[in-house]
N, C-alpha and C positions, 0 to 999 in steps of 0.2 A: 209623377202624373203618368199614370199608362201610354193616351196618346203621345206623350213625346218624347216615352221609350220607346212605342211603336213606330213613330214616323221615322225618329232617328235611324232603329236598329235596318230599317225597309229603305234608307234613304239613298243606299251608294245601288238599288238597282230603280232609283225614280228620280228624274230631275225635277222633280218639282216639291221637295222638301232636301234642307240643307240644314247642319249644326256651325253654328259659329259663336264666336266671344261678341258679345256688346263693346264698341268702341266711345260708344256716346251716344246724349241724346239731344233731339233740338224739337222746341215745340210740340211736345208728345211724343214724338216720332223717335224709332231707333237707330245708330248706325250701326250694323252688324258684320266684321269681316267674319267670309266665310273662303269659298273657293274664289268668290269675286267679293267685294266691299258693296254691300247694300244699304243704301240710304232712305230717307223716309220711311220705313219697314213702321206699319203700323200695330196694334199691341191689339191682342186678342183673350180674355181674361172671362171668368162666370160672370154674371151679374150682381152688380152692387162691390166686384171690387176691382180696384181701378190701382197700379203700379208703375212704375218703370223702374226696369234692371238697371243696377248699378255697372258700368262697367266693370269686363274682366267677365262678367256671367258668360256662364255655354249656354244658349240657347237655339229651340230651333222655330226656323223661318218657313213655310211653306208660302208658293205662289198659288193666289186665291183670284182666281178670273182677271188675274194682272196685276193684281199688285202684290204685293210681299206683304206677309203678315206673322208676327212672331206669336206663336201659339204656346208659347210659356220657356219657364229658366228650367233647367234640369238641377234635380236637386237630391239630395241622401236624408232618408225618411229621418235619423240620428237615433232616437230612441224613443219614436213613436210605434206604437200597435198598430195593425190593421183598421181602420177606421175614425182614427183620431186625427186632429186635426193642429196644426199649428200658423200662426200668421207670424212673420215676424219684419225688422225693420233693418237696413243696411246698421243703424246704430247701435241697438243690439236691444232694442223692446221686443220681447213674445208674449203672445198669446195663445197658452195652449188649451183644449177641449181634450177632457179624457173620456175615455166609454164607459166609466163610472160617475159620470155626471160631473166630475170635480174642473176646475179654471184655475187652470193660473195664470198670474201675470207678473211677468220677470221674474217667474220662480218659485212667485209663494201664493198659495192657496187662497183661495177665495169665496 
């Protein structure tokens, strides 16, 4: 996701965006260590899709008029194209969209 190459890579000259692992969650909420351990870090996502990182994820956190908000996981495209799209699950269900119109799901054509 570009913003959070970008905040990341802008982040050691602004305090107010930080990369850290997910520690856990409670109640929707993240615990994030970073430079300091952030708790309640609330989850910032498009609309209509709704997650939480599994711990162990790198994500980054910005502070949004006081509270902490995690504005996504950093992640490696794997062997998508420019414009395609994948969903997947810590267990290992995907959903991919290709720019030839084709779905898969966990692999096989649809």
């Amino acid at each position: 996701m570009w913003i959070s190459d970008y905040i990341t890579r802008n982040s050691k000259s602004s305090s107010l965006s930080e990369r850290g692992s997910v520690k856990g969650s409670l109640d929707g909420r993240l615990q994030v260590n970073a430079s300091s351990d952030f708790s309640r870090v609330e989850l910032a996502a498009p609309y209509g899709i709704v997650s939480v990182p599994p711990s162990g994820e790198q994500t980054v956190v910005i502070n949004a008029g006081g509270c902490n908000v995690c504005v996504g996981t950093l992640s490696s495209p794997e062997s998508l194209m420019p414009g395609e799209l994948m969903l997947s699950s810590a267990g290992g269900a995907r959903l991919v969209l290709k720019n030839d119109g084709k779905v898969y799901v966990n692999g096989r054509e649809i």
